[in-house]
PDB file of N, CA, C and O in Angstrom:
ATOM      1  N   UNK A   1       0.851  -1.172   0.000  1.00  0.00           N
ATOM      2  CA  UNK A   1       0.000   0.000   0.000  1.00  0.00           C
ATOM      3  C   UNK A   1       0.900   1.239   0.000  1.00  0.00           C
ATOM      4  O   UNK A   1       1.810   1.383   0.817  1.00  0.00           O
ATOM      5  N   UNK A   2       0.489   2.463  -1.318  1.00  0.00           N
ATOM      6  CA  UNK A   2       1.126   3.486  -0.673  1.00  0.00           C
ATOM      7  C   UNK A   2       1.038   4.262   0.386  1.00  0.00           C
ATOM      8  O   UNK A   2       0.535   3.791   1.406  1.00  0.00           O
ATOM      9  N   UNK A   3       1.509   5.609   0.366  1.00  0.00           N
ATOM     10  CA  UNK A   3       1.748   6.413   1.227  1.00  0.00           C
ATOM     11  C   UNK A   3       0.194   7.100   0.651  1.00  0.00           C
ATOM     12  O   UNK A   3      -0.699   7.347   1.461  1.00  0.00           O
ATOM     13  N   UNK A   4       0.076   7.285  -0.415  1.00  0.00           N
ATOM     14  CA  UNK A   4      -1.317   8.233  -0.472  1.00  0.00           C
ATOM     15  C   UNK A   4      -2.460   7.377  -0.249  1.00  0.00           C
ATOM     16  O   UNK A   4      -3.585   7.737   0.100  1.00  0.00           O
ATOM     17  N   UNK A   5      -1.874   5.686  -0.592  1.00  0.00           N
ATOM     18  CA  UNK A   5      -3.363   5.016  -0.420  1.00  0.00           C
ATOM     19  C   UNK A   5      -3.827   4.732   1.410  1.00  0.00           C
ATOM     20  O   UNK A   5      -4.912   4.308   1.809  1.00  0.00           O
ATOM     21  N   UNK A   6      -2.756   5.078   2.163  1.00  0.00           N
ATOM     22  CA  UNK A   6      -2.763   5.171   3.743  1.00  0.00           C
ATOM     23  C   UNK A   6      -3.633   5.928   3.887  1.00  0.00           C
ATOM     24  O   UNK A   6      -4.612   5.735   4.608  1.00  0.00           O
ATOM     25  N   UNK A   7      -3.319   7.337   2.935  1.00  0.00           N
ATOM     26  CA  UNK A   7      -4.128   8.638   3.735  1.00  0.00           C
ATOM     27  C   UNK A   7      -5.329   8.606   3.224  1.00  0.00           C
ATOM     28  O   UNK A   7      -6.289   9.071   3.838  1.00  0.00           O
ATOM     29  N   UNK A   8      -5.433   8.055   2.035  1.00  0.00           N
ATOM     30  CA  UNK A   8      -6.982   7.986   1.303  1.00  0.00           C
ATOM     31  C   UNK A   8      -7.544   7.066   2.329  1.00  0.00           C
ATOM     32  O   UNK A   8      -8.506   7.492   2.967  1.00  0.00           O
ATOM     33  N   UNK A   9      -7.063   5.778   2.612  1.00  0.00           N
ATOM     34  CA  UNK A   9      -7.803   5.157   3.625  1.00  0.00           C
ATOM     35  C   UNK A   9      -8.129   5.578   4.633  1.00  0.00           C
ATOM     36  O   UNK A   9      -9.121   4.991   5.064  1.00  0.00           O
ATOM     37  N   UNK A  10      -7.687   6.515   5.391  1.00  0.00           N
ATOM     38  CA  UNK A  10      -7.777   6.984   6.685  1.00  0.00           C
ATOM     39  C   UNK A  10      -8.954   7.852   6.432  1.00  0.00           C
ATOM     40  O   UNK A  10     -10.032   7.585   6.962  1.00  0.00           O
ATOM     41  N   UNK A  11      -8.793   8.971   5.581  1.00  0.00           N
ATOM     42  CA  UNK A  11      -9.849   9.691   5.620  1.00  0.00           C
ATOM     43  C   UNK A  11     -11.141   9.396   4.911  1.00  0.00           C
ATOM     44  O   UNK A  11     -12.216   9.995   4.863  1.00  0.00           O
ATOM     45  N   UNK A  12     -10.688   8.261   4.365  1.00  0.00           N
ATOM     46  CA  UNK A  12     -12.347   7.313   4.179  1.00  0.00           C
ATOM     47  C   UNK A  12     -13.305   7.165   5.041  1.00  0.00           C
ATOM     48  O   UNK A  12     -14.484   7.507   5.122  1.00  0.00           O
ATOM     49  N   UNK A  13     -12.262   6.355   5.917  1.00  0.00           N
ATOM     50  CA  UNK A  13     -13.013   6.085   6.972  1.00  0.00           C
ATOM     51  C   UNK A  13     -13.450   6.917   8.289  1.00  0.00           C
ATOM     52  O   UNK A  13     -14.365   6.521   9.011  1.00  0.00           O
ATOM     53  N   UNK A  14     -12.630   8.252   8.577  1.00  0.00           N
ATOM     54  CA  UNK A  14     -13.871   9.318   8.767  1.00  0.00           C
ATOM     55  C   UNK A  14     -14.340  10.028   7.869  1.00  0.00           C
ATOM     56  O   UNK A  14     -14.873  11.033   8.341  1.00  0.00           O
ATOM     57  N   UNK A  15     -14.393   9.956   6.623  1.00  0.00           N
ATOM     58  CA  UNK A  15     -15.321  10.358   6.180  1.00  0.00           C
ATOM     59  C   UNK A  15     -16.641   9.448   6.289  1.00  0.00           C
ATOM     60  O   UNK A  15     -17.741   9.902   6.602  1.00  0.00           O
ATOM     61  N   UNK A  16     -16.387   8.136   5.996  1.00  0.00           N
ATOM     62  CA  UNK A  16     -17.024   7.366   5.747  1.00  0.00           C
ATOM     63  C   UNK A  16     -18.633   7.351   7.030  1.00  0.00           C
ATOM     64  O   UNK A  16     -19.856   7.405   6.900  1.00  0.00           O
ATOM     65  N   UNK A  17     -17.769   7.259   8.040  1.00  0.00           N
ATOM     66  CA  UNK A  17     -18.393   7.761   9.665  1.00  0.00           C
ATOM     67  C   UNK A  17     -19.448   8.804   9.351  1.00  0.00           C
ATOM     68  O   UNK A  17     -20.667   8.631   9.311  1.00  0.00           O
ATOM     69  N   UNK A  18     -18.715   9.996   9.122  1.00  0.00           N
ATOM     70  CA  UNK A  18     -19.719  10.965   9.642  1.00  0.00           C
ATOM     71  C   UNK A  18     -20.423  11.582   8.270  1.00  0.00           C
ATOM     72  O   UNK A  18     -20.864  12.723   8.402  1.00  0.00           O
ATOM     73  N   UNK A  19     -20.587  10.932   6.911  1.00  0.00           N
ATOM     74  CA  UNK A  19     -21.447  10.752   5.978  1.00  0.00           C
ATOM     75  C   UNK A  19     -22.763   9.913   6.076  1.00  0.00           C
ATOM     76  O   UNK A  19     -23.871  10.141   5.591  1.00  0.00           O
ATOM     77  N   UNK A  20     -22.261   8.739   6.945  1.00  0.00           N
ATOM     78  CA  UNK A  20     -23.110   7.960   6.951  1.00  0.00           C
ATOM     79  C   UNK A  20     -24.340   8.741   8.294  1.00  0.00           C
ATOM     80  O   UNK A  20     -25.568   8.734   8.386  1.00  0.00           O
ATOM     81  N   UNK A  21     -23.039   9.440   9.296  1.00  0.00           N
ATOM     82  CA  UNK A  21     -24.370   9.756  10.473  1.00  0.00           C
ATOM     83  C   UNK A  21     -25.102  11.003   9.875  1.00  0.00           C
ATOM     84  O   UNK A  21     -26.326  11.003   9.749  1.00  0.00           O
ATOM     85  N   UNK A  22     -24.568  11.732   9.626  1.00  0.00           N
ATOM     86  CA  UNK A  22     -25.257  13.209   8.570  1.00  0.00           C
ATOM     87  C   UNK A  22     -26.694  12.449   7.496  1.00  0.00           C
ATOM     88  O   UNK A  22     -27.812  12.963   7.477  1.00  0.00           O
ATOM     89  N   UNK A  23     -26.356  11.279   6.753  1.00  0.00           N
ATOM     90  CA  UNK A  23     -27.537  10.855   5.922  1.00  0.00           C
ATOM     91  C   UNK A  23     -28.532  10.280   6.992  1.00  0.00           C
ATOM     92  O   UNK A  23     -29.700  10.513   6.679  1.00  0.00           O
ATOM     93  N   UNK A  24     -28.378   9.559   8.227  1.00  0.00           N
ATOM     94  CA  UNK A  24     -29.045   8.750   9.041  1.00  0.00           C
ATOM     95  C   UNK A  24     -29.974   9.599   9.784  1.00  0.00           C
ATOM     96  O   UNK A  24     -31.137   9.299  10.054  1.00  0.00           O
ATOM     97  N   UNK A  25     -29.155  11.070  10.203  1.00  0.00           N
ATOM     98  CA  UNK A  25     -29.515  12.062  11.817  1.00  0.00           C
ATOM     99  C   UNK A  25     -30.856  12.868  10.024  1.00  0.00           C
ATOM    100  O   UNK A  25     -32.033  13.202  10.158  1.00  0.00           O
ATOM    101  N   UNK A  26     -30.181  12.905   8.901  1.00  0.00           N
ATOM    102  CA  UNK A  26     -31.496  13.260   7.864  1.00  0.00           C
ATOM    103  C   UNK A  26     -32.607  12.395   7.596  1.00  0.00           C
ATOM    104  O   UNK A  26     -33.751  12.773   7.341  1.00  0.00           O
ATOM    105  N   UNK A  27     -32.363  11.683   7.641  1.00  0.00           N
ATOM    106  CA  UNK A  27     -33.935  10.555   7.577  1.00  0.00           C
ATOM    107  C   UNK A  27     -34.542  10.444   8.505  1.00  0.00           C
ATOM    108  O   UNK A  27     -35.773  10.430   8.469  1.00  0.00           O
ATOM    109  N   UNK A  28     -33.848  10.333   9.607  1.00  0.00           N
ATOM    110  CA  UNK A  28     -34.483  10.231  10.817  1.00  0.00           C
ATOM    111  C   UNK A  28     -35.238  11.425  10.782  1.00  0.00           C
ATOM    112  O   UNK A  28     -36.453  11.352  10.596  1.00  0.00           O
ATOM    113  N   UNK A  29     -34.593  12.678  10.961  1.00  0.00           N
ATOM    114  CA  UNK A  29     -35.733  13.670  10.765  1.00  0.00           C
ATOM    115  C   UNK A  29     -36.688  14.063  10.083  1.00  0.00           C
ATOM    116  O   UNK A  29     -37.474  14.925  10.477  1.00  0.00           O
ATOM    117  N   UNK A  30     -36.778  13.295   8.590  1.00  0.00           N
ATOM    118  CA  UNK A  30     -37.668  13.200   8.079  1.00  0.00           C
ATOM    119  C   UNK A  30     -38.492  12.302   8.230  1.00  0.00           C
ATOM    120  O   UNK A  30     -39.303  11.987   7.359  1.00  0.00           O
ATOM    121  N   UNK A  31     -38.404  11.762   9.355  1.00  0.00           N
ATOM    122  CA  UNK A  31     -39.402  10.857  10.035  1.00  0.00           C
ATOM    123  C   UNK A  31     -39.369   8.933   9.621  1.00  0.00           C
ATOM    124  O   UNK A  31     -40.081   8.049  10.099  1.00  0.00           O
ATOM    125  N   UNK A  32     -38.115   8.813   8.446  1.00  0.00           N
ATOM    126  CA  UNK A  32     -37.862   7.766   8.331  1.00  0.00           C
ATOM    127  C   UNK A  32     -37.355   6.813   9.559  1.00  0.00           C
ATOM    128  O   UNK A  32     -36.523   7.038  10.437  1.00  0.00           O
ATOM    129  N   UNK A  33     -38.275   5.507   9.259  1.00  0.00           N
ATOM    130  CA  UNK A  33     -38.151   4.866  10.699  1.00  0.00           C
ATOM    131  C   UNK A  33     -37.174   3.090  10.046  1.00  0.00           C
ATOM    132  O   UNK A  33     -36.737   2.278  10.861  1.00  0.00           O
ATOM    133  N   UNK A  34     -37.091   2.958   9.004  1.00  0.00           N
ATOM    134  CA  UNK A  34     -36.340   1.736   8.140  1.00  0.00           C
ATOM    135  C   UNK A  34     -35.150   2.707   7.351  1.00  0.00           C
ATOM    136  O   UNK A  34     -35.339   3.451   6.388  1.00  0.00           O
ATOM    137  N   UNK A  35     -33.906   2.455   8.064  1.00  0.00           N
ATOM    138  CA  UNK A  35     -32.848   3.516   7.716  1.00  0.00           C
ATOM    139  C   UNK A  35     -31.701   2.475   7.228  1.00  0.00           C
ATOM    140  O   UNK A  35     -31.359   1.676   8.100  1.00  0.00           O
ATOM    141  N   UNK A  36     -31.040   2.356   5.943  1.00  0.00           N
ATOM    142  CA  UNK A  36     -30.256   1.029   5.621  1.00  0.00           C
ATOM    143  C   UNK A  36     -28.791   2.729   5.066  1.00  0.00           C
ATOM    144  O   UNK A  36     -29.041   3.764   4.449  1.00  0.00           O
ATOM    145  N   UNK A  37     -27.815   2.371   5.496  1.00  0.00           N
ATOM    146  CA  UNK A  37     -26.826   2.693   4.934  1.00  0.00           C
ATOM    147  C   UNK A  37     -25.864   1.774   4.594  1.00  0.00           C
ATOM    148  O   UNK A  37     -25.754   0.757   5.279  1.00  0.00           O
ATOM    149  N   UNK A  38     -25.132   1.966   3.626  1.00  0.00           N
ATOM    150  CA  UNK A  38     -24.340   0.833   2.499  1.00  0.00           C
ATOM    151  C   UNK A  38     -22.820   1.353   3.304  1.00  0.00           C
ATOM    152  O   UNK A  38     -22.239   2.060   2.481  1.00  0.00           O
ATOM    153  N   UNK A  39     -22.260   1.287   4.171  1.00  0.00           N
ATOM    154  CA  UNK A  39     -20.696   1.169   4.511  1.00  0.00           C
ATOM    155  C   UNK A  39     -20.142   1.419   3.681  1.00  0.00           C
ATOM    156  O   UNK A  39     -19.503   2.467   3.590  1.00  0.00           O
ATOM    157  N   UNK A  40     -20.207   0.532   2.799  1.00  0.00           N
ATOM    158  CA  UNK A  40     -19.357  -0.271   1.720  1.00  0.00           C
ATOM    159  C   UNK A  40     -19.092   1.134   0.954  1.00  0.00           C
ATOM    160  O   UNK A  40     -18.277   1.938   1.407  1.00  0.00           O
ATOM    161  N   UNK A  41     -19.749   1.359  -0.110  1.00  0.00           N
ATOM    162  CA  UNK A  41     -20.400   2.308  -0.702  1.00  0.00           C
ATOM    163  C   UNK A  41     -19.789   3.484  -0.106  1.00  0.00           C
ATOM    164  O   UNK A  41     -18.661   3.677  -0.559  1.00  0.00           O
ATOM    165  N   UNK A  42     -19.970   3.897   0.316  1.00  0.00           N
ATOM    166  CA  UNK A  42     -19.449   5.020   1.243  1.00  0.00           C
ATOM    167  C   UNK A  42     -18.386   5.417   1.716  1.00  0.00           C
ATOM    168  O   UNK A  42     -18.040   6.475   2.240  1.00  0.00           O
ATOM    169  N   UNK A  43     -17.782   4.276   1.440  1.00  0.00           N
ATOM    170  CA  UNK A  43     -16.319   4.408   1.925  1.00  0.00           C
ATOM    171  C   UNK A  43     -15.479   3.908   0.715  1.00  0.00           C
ATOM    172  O   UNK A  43     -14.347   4.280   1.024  1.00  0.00           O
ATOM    173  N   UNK A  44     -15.394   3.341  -0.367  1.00  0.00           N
ATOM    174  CA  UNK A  44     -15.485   3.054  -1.770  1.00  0.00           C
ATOM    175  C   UNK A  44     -15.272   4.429  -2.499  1.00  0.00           C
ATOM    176  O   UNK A  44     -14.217   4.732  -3.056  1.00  0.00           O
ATOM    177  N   UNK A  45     -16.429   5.258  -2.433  1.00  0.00           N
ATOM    178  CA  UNK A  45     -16.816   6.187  -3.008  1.00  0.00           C
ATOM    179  C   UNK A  45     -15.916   7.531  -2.133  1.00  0.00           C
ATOM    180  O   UNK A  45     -15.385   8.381  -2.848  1.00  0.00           O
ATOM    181  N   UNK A  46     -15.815   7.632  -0.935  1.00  0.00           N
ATOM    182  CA  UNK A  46     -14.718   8.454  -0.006  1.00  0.00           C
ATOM    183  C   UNK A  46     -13.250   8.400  -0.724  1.00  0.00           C
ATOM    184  O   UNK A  46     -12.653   9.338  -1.252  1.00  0.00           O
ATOM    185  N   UNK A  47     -12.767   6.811  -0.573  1.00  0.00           N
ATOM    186  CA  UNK A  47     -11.736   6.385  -0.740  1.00  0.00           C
ATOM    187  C   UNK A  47     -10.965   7.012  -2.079  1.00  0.00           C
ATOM    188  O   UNK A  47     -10.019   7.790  -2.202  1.00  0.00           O
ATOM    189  N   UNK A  48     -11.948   6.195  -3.169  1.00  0.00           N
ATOM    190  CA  UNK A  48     -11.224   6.495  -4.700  1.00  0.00           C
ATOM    191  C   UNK A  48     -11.357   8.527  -4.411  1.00  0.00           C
ATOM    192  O   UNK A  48     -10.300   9.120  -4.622  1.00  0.00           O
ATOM    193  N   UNK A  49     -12.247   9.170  -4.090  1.00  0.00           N
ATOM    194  CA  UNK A  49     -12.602  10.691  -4.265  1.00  0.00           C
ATOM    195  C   UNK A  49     -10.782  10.801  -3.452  1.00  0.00           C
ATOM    196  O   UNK A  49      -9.826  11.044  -4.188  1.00  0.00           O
ATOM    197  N   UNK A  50     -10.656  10.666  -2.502  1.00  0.00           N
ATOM    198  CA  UNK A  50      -9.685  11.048  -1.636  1.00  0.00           C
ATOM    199  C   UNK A  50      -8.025  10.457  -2.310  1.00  0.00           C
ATOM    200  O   UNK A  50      -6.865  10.868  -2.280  1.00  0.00           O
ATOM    201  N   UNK A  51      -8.661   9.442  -2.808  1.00  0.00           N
ATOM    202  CA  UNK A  51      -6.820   8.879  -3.611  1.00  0.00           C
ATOM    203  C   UNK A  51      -6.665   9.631  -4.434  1.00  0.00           C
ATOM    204  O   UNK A  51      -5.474   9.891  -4.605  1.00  0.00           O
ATOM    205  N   UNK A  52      -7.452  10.229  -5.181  1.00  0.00           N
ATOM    206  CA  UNK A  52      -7.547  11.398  -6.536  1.00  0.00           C
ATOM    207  C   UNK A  52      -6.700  12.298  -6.369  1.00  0.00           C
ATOM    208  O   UNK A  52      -5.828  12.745  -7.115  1.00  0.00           O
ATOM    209  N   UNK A  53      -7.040  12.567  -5.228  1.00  0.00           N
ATOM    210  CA  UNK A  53      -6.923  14.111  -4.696  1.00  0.00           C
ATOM    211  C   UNK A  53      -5.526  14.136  -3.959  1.00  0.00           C
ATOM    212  O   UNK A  53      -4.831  15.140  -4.116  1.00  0.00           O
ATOM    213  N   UNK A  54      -5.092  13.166  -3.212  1.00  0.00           N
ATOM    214  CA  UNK A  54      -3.926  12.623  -2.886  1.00  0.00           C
ATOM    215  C   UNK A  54      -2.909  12.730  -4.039  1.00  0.00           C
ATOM    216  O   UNK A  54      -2.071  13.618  -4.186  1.00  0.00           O
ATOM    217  N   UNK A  55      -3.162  11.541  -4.921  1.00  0.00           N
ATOM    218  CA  UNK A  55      -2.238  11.506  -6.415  1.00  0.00           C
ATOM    219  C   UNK A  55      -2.067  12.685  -6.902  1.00  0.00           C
ATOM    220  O   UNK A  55      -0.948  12.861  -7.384  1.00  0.00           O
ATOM    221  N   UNK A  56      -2.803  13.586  -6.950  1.00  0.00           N
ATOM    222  CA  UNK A  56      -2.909  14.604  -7.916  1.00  0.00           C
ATOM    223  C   UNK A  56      -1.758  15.840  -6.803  1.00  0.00           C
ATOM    224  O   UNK A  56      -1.022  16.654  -7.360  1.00  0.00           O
ATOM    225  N   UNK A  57      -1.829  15.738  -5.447  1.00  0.00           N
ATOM    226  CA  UNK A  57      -1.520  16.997  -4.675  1.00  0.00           C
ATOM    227  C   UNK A  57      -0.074  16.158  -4.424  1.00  0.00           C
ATOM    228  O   UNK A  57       0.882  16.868  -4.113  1.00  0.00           O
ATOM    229  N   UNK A  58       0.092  15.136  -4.502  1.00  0.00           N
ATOM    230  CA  UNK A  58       1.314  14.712  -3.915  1.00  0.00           C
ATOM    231  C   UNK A  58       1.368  13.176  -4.481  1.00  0.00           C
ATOM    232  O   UNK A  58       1.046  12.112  -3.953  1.00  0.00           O
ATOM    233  N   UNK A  59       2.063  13.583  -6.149  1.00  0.00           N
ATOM    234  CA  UNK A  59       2.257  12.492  -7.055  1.00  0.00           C
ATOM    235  C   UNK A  59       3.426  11.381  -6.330  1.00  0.00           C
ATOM    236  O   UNK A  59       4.483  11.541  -5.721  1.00  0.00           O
ATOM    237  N   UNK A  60       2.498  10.023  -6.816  1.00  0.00           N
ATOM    238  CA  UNK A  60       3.521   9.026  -6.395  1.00  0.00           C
ATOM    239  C   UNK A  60       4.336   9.081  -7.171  1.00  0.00           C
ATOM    240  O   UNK A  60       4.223   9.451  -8.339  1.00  0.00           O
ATOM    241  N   UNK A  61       6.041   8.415  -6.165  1.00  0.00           N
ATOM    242  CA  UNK A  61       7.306   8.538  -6.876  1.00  0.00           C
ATOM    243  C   UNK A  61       7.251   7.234  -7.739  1.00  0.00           C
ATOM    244  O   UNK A  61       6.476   6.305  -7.510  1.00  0.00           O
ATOM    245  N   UNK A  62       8.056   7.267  -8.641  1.00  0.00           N
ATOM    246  CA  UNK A  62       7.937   6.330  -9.838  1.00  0.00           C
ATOM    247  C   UNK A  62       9.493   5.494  -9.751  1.00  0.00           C
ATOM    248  O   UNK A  62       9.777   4.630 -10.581  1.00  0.00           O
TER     249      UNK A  62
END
């Protein structure tokens, strides 16, 4: 694993966290009472956004 895929992972997974409670603490208030969030998904979708952005700000050495 690289060095950017460390940090993409890391901030997946708070991102991943407090995406998922932000969509949950919203349904709930919209009175949804059957609340399914996809982990997976979410942190997938964090991950690759965040390796992008990694690669691009601080290219791996070759």
């Amino acid at each position: 694993m690289t060095d950017n895929e460390k940090r993409a992972h890391d901030l997946a997974v708070a991102l991943c966290m407090e995406t998922a409670h932000a969509k949950s603490s919203s349904l709930i208030s919209a009175g949804e009472t059957n609340i399914t969030i996809d982990y997976f998904e979410e942190y997938m979708s964090a991950y690759t956004k965040a390796l992008e952005a990694f690669n691009k700000r601080f290219p791996p050495e070759k």
